[in-house]
Structure formats: C-alpha cells, structure tokens
Kinemage of the C-alpha trace (Angstrom):
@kinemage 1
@onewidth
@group {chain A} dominant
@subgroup {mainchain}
@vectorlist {calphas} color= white
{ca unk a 1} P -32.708 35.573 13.984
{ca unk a 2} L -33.225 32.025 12.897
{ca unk a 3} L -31.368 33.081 9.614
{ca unk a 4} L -28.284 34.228 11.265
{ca unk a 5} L -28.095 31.083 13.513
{ca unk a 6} L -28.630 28.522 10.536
{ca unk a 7} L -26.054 30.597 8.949
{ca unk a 8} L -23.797 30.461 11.380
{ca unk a 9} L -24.332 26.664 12.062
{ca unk a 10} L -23.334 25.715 8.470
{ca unk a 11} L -20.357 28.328 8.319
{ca unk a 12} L -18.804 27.045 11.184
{ca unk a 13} L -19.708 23.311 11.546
{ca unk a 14} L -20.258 21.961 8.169
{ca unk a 15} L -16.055 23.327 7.521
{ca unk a 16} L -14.941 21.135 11.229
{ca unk a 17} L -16.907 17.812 9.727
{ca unk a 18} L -15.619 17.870 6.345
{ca unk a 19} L -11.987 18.576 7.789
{ca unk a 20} L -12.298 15.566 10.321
{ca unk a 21} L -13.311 13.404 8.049
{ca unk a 22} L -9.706 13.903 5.901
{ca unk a 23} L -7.415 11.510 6.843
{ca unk a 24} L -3.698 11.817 7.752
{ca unk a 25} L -1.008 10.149 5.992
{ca unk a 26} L 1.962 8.572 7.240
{ca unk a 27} L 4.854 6.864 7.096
{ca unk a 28} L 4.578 3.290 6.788
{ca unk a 29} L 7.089 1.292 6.941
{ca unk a 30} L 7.161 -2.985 6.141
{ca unk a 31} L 9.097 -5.894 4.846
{ca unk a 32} L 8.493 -8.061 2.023
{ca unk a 33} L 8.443 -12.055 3.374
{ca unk a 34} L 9.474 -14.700 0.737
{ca unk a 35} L 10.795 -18.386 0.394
{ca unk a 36} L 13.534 -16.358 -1.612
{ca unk a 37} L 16.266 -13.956 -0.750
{ca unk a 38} L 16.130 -12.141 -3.952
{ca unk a 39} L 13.194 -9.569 -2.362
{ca unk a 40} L 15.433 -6.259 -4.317
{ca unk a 41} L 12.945 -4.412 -6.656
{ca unk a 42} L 9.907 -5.252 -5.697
{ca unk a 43} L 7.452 -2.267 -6.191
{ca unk a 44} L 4.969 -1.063 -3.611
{ca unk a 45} L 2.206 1.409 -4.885
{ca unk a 46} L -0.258 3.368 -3.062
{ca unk a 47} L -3.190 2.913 -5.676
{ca unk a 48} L -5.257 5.996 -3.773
{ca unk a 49} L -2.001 8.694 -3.861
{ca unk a 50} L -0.782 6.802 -7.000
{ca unk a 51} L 2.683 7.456 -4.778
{ca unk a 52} L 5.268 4.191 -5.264
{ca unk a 53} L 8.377 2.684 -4.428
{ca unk a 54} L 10.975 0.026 -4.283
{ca unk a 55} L 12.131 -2.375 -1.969
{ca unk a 56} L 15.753 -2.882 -0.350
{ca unk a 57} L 17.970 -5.920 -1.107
{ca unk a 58} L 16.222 -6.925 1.977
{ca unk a 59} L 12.955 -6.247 1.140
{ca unk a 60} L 12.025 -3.126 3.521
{ca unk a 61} L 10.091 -0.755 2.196
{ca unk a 62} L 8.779 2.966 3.257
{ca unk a 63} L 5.497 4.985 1.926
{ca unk a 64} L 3.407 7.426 2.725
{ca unk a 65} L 0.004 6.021 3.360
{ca unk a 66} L -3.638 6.492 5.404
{ca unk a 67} L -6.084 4.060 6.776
{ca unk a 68} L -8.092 2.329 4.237
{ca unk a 69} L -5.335 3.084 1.512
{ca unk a 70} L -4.934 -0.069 -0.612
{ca unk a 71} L -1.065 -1.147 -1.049
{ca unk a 72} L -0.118 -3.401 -4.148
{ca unk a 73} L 2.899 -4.772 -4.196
{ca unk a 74} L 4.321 -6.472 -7.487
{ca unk a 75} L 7.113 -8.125 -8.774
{ca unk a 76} L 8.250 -10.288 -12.489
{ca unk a 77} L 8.733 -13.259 -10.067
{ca unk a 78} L 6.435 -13.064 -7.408
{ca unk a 79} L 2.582 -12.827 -7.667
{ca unk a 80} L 1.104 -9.801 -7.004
{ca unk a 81} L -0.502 -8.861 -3.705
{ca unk a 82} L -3.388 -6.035 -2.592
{ca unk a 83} L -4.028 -5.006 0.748
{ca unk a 84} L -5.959 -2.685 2.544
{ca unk a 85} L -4.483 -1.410 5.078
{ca unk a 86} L -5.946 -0.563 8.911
{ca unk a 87} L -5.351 1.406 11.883
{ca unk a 88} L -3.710 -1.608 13.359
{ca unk a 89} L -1.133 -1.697 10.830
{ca unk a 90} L 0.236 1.315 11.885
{ca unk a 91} L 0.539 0.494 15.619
{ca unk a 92} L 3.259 -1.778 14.346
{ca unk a 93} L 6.712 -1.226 14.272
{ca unk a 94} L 7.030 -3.052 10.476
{ca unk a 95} L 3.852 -4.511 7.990
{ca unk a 96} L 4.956 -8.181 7.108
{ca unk a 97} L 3.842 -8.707 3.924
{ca unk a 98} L 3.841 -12.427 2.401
{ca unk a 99} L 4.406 -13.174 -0.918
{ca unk a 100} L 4.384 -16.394 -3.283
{ca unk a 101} L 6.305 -17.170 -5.640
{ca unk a 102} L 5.449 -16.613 -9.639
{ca unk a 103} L 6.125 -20.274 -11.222
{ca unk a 104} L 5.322 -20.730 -14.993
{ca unk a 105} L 4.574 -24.014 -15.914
{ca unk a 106} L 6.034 -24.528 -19.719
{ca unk a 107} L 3.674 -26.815 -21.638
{ca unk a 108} L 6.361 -27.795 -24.563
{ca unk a 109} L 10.438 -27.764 -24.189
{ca unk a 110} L 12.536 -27.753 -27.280
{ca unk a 111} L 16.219 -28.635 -27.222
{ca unk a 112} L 18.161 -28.128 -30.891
{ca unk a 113} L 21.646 -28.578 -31.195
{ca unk a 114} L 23.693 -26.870 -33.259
C-alpha cells in the first residue's frame, strides 16, 4: 500500500512542481532614453532565449521575455547596458531604458595636406 501511494505522490506531484516552476514569457515592450535622437538600430538581446531585435527611429522596442531574463542592449555609439528584468517591469505600460553615450577620446590628431 505504501508503494502505490509513494508512487502515486511522485507521478502526480513531482510533474505540477516542475511545471510551476517554468516561467511564462511575454511581450515586453520599452523605449531606449538618450541625450541623442539618433536611438534607430540599437539591438536588444534576450541573453537567456538568445531571441533579439532592433529598435525604431524612436527607439521602441518589443521582445519576448520572462522574469529574471537579462536584456542587453548595445549600440557602436552608445555604451552597452544589462538588465535584469522583474515582475514590476511588466506591470508597466513601456521599460525606460537609459543609455550614455560612447565618446572616444583620441590621444594623437594628424592633419596632412595634400
């Protein structure tokens, strides 16, 4: 009897926990913030799903993400940014996402003319 009930205890238990604990994707939608307005192209990657996209000339953005995904966003001109994102950021409408500006500071300058 005890055989039957520890078998039926891991059969139908065991299955329910390890499906709870899967979490459920969705859309997530943000906007890139900037002291520029050139925010077109700027690529957004779900490093857990390896899923990725691009943002709008006005730097919205959609992906399919979960809680405790981790978002990178990266750009030639801007420096790149990681987050990990939380139930709280999908209660909201749009993610704001801030991002600096990549400067390279040139040690030597060279003018010929010809």
């Amino acid at each position: 009897m005890n055989k039957i009930l520890l078998a039926f205890m891991v059969f139908t238990i065991v299955p329910s926990v390890a499906i709870a604990q899967e979490s459920v994707r969705k859309i997530l939608k943000g906007k890139i913030i900037a002291d520029t307005n050139d925010l077109e192209g700027i690529y957004v990657v779900n490093l857990k799903t390896e899923r990725s996209t691009v943002t709008d000339s006005n730097g919205y953005f959609s992906i399919l993400a979960a809680v405790c995904d981790t978002l990178m966003f990266s750009s030639i001109q801007y420096k790149g940014v990681k987050i990990q994102l939380k139930a709280a950021d999908f209660s909201k409408d749009l993610l704001f996402v801030k991002m600096r500006t990549l400067m390279n500071q040139l040690k030597e300058v060279m003018v010929f003319q010809y």
